[in-house]
N, C-alpha and C positions, 0 to 999 in steps of 0.2 A: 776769452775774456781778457782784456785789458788790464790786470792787477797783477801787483806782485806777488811770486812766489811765496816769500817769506816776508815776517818784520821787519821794514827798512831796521838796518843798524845792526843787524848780528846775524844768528843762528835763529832766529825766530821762537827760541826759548829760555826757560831759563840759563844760564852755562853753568852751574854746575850739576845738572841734570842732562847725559845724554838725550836728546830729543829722540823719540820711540820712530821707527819705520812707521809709514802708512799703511801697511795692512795689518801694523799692531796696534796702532790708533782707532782703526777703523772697527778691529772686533771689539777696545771698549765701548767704545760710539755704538757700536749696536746692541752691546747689554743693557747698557747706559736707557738706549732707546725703546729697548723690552722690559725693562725694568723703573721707567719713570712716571709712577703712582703717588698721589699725594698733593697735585698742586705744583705751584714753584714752590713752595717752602720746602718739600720733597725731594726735587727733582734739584732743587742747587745741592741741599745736603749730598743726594746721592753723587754728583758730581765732582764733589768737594772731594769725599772721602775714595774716589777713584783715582782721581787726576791729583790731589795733591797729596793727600795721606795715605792714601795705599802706593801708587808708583812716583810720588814724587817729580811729576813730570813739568809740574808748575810751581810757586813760592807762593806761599799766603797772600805775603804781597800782592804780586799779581792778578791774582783769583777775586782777589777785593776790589780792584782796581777794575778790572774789567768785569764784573757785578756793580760795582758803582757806574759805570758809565752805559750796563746797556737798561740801569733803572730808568734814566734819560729817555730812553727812546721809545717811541709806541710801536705796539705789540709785545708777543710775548717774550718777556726778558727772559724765562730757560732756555730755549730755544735761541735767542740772538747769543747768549755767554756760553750755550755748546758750539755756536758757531764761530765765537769769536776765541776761545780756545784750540778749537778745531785748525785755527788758520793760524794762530801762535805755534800750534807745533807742529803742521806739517803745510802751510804757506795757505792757499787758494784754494786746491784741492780739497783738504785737509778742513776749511771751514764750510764748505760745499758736504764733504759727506757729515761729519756731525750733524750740522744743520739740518738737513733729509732725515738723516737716521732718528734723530730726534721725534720728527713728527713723523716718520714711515710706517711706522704699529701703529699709534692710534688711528690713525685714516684710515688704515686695513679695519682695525675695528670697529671702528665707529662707523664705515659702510657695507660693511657685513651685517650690524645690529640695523641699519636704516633700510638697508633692503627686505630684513628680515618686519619690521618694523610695517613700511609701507604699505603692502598689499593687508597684512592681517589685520595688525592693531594691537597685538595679541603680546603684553611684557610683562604681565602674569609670571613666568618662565626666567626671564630676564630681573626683574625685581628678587626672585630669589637667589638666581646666579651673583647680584650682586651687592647684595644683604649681610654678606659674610666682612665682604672688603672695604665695605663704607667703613662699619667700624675700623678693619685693620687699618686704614688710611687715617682717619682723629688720632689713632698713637703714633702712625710715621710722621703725621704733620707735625705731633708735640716736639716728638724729637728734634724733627729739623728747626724749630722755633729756635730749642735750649741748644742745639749748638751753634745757631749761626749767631744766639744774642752772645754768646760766652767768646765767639772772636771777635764782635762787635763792641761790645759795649765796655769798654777797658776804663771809661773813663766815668766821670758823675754828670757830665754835661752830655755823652750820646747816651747813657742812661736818659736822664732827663727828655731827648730828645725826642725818643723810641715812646719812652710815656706818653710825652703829646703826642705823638705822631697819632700814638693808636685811639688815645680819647677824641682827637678830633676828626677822625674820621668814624670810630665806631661808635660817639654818644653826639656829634655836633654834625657828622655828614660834611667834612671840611672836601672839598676835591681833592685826589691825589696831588692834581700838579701844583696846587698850592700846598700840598706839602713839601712835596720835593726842592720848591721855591724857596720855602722858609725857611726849611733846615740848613738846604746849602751856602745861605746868606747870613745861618748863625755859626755853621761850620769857618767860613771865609771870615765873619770878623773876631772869633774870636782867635784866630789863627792871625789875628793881624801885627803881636808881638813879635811875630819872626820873620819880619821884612831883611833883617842882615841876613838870613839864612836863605834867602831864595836867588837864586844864579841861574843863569841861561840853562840850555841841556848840554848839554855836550854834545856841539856839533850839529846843531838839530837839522841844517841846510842838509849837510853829506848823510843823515839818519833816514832821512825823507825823501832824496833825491830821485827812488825808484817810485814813488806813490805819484799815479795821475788820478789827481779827482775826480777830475772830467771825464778822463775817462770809462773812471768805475761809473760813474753816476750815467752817463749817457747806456752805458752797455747795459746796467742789470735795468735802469728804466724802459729800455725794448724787452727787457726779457719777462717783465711784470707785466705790463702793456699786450703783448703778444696773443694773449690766449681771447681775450677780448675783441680785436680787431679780427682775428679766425672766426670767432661765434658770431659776427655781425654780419661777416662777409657769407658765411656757409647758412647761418638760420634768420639773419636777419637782424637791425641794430634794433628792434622791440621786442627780438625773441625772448623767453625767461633766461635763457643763459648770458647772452648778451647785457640783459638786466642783473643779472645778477653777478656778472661782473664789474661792472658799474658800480652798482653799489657797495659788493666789499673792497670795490677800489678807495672807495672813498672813507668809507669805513676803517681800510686798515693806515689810515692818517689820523685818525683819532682816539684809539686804544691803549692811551696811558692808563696807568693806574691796573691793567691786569683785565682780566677776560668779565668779570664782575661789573666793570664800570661801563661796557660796552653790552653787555648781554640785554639789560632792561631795555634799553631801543630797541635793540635790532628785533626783539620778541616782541613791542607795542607793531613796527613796520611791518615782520612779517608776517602778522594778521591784517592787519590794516595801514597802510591802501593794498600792499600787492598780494595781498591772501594765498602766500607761498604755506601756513600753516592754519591748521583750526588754533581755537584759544585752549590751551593747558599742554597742547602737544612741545612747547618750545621745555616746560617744563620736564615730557616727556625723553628729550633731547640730551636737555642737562644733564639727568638722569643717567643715561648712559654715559654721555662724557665724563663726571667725575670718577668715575672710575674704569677709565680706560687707559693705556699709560700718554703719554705726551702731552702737551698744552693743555687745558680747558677749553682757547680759543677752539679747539677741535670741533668745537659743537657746532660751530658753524657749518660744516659742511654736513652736517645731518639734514640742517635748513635748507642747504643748497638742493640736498636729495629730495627728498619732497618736495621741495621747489618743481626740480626738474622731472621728475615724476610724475606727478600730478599737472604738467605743462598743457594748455589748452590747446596750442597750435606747435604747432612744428615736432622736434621730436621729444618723447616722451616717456612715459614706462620705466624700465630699468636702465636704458640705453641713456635715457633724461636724467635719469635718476644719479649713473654713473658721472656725467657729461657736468651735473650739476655741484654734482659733491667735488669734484677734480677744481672746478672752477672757482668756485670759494676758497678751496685752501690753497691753490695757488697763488690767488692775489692777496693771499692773509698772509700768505708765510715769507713768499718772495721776496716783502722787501723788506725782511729781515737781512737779507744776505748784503743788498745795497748799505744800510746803514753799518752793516758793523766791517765789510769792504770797504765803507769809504770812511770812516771813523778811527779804525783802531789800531793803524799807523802810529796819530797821535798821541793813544792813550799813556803809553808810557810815559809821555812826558812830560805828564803831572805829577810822577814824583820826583820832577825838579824844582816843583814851586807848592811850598809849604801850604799857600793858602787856599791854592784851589784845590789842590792834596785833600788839605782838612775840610773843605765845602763836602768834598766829594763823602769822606767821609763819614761826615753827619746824617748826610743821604742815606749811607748804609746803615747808621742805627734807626734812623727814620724806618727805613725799609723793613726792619724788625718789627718795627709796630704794626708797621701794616700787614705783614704777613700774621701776625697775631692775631689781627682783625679779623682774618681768612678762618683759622685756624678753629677759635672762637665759632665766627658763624658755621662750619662745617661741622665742629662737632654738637651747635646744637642741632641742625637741621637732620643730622642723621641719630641723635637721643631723640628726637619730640616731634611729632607728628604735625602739631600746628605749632608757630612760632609768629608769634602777634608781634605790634608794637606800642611802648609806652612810651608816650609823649609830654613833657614837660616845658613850657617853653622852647630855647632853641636845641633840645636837649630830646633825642627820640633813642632809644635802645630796646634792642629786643626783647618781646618778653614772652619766654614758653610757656604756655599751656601745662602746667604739670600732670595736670589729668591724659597729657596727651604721652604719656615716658612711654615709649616702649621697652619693656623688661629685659628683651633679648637682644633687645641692639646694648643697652647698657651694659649687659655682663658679658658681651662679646668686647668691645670695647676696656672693659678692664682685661682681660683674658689679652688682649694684643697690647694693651698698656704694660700686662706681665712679661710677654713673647720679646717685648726691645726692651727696656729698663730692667727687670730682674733676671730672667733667664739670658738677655743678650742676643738673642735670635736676629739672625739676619732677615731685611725685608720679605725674598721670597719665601723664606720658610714663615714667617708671621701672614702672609698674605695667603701662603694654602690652607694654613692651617684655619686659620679663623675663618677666610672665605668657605670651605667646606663645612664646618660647623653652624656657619652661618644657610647657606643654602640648604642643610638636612633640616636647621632649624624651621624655613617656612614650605620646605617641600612637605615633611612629614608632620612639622609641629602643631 
């Protein structure tokens, strides 16, 4: 590949932080990637508290800085700020495996569960494996809410912001990118006072000198591209693989806003026209992806597998199934690597200019909100069985069914709300502990 090793303009990390060897980056990267349960609201917290509070290997700063700029981009933002760390501190390589490692476990799982899934139907079994962990995940989500609002929200105007953020998207149904829109343009003017403070970068010509755009952009575009042009040539350009890479070609162009804003489509398409799934199975899907570690987008390639599974012509079975699932999360995740290769060069060099500095930063109290939003809808969908909605003019929020509480997911759920806030327990011990209480709970209960 065509990209620089490192950060044009230094060490490619912080400098007063030794930058860690790559095969001591790489075994956080792969904890990091066994361990990211929760969402992104989870999966940054975990991040945070590895790479900058636990070793130090990045500045607050920075970690905010590149979270604000991969909210920017469609797909999924944990996934692009493991990848875009990844390459701050050990160049190209370095955002290559984060990136992989990141989504590596949940694709092993989530097509292990889909293979298992296919032929039977059978998640009887599965719903109580992961019964335990829904709840543990509504407390890890809480957490990562209250800490990333408590380095966010410093001021009364990204307070402010983070509030709208969240009522307008969780009582008004605002689109993400019109939030991201709004904030940044309330961040940027009210940052407008400090036009004498804003100076060039330092040097930004000899910072930049090593960054070809073109050529990142031409390279990782063959590399996303590739797997598509292979399934046309070998099964054919109307085979279902071939189709299905198509479509989440195009698809992964439009996944702002997080795995949510995109999921309601792609579950109306793959019933209808291309009846890659029956109706409730995409819900089945979800089902397993929330609680598998990596993205949410993950659930796509469950779709893929059934897709290719259940193939009418060409190949099919597990081999479809495999071929299926591979294909989707390649064109989902691939060009993640492109954007923040060909982006994050730049990044730094927003804090040489106060005002897109402060846009960006609004963004990330924005961001607050919407993760709250998430946060909100997960822990009611796994308290309440059915979850309606009430509608008021332009005004719709959800509204649970109280008849519908389940007992045992609620005092699981405090029980892991006690495992991180009172007793201090670390993720994986709150995620066995409650997950196993939770599975005897519907094995035996």
């Amino acid at each position: 590949m065509a990209m620089p090793e490192t950060m044009p303009g230094g060490d490619g990390h912080d400098a007063a932080t030794p930058a860690p060897s790559f095969a001591e980056a790489f075994a956080v990267w792969a904890k990091i990637g066994l361990l990211s349960f929760g969402g992104p609201a989870g999966q940054i917290a975990l991040m945070h508290r590895e790479i900058v509070e636990t070793r130090a290997w990045v500045s607050e700063r920075r970690f905010l800085n590149a979270l604000n700029f991969c909210m920017l981009l469609p797909g999924p933002e944990a996934q692009q700020l493991a990848t875009f760390l990844g390459f701050v501190l050990n160049g190209t390589r370095g955002g290559i495996a984060a990136g992989a490692l990141f989504v590596l476990p949940g694709f092993v799982v989530i097509t292990g569960l889909s293979a298992l899934y296919a032929p039977f139907h059978e998640t009887h079994w599965l719903e109580a494996l992961f019964f335990g962990l829904k709840a543990a995940v509504v407390a890890i989500v809480i957490e990562a809410v209250i800490k990333l609002g408590r380095r966010a929200l410093k001021r009364r105007l990204m307070m402010a912001i983070a509030a709208l953020a969240f009522l307008g998207i969780f009582a008004f149904g605002v689109p993400f990118p019109a939030i991201v829109v709004l904030a940044g343009l309330a961040g940027f003017l009210a940052s407008r006072g400090h036009d004498g403070d804003m100076r060039r970068a330092e040097a930004p010509d000899d910072r930049l000198r090593r960054h070809r755009p073109w050529r990142v952009a031409i390279s990782w575009i063959l590399v996303w591209i590739a797997p598509i042009g292979v399934a046309a040539v070998l099964f054919g350009p109307a085979s279902t693989i071939a189709t299905l890479g198509v479509f989440f070609f195009k698809t992964a162009l439009t996944t702002f806003g997080g795995a949510y804003a995109v999921l309601g489509y792609v579950a109306q398409v793959a019933v209808e026209p291309f009846h890659w799934l029956r109706p409730g199975e995409m819900l089945d899907g979800l089902a397993l992806a929330e609680t598998t570690p990596g993205p949410l987008l993950i659930v796509l390639s469950f779709v893929g597998f059934q897709a290719g599974f259940h193939a009418e012509a060409g190949v099919s079975g597990m081999a479809g199934g495999l071929l299926g699932a591979l294909m989707v999360a390649w064109v989902t995740f691939v060009p993640s690597f492109l954007w923040i290769f060909l982006g994050a060069p730049y990044v730094d060099a927003l804090r040489d200019r106060p005002r897109l500095d402060g846009a960006l930063t609004a963004i990330t109290a924005a961001v607050v909100g919407v993760i709250l939003t998430l946060a909100v809808w997960f822990a009611l969908h796994t308290l309440f069985a059915d979850v309606g909605r009430w509608q008021f003019g332009p005004i719709s929020l959800p509204l649970p069914q109280w008849a519908s509480l389940d007992p045992a997911a609620a005092a699981l759920s405090v029980l892991a709300l006690a495992c991180v806030f009172r007793w201090r327990l670390d993720m994986p011990a709150t995620l066995v502990i409650v997950g196993a209480l939770g599975w005897a709970t519907r094995t035996f209960g």
